[in-house]
C-alpha positions in Angstrom: 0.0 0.0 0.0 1.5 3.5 -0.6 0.4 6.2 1.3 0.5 9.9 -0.3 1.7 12.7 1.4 -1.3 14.9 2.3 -2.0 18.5 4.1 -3.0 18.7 8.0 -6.2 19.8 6.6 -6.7 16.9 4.1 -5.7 14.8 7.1 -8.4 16.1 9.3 -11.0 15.2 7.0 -10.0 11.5 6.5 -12.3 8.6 7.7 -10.5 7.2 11.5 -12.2 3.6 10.9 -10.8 4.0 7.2 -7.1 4.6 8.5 -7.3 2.4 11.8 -8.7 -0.1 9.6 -5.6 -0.1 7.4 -3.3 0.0 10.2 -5.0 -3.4 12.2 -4.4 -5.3 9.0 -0.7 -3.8 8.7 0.4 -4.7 11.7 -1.3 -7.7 12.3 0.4 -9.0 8.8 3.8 -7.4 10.0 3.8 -9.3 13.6 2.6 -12.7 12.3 4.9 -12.8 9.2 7.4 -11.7 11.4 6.7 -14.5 14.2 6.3 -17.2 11.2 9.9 -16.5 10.3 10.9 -17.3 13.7 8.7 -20.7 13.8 5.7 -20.0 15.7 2.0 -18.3 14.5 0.7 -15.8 17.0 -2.2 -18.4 18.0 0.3 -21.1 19.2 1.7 -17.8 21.5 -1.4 -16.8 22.6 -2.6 -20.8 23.0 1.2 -21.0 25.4 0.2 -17.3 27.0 -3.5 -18.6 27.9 -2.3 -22.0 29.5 0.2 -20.9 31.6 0.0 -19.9 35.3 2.8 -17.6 34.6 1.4 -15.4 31.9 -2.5 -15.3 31.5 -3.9 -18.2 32.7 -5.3 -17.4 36.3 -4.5 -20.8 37.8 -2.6 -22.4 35.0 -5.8 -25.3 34.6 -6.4 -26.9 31.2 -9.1 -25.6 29.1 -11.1 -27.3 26.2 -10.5 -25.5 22.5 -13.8 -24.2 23.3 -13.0 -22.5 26.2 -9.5 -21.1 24.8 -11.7 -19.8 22.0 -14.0 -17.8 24.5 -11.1 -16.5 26.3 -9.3 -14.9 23.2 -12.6 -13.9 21.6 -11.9 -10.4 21.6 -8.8 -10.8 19.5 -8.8 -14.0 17.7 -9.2 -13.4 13.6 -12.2 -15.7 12.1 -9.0 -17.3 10.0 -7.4 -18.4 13.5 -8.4 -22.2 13.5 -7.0 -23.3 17.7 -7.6 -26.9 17.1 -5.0 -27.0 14.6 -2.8 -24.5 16.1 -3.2 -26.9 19.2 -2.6 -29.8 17.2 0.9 -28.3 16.4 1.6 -27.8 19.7 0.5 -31.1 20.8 2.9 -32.2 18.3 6.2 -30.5 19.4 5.4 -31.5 23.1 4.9 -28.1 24.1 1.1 -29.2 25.0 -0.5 -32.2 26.8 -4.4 -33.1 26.4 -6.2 -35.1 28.6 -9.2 -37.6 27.9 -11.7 -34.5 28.5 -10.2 -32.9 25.9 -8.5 -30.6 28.0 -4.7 -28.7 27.1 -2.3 -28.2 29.8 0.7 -26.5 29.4 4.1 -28.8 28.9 7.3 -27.9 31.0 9.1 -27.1 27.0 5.4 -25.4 26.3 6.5 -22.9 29.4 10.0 -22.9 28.2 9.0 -22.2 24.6 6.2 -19.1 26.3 9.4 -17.9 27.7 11.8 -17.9 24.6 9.1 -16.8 22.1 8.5 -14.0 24.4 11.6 -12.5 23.9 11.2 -11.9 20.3 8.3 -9.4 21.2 10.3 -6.4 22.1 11.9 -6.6 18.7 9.1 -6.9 17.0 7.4 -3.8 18.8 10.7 -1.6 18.1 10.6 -2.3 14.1 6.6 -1.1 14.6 7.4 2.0 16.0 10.4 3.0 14.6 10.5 6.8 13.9 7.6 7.1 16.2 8.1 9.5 19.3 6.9 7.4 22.5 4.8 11.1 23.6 3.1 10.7 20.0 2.4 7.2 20.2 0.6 7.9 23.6 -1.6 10.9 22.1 -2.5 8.4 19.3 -3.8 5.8 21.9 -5.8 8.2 23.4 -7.2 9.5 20.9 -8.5 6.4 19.7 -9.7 5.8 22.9 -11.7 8.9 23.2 -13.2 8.4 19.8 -14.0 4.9 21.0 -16.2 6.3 24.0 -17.4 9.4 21.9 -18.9 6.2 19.8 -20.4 4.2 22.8 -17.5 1.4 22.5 -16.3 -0.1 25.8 -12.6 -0.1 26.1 -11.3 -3.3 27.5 
């Protein structure tokens, strides 16, 4: 996509969901092609982050696929299949499921949690490169006051 240089003005008058649009599908293809180069798909992460007592999980208890699903709703895409992002991850050891079709979280799942997770603050500096941390602040809120001028609930 190539983005022309425009006025303040010209700017001003530009659809938000239009631009913010644009930038969820930018950087969602930048972090997950730049996590696939390293070995891993950002639902296997988030699949490690959600089982494990020592990231999101509350008390590091299996869930059922159906369960996993509820918990990431809010940022799952409808492409995201967890079964066979599971499945994966079953594979490599780094998951265990029990006869209630429960994943738990393997001793090399936590380990790979832990090493994948390192990767993240690279991935966040190439996103915001050139970006002034006090600009990148203003632009969160201002999405997030357009998001309660519009009735959305901020999570």
């Amino acid at each position: 996509m190539t983005i022309q240089h425009t006025s303040d003005a010209e700017l001003a008058a530009q659809p938000a969901a239009y631009w913010t649009g644009v930038a969820y599908e930018a950087l969602i293809s930048f972090t997950r092609a730049r996590q696939a180069e390293l070995g891993f798909t950002q639902p296997q992460y988030w699949l490690l982050r959600n089982l494990s007592k020592n990231d999101i999980s509350p008390d590091g208890h299996g869930m059922t696929i159906p369960e996993l699903r509820q918990a990431m709703s809010s940022y799952l895409r409808p492409e995201d299949d967890l079964r066979a992002e599971a499945n994966v991850l079953l594979e490599r050891g780094w998951l265990t499921e029990d006869t209630r079709g429960r994943l738990w979280i393997a001793e090399s799942g936590e380990q790979a949690r832990v090493d994948l997770k390192e990767h993240a603050p690279a991935i966040r500096a190439r996103i915001h490169e050139g970006i002034d941390d006090a600009d990148y602040v203003t632009t969160l809120k201002v999405l997030q006051r357009m998001i309660r001028n519009t009735g959305g609930t901020l999570v």
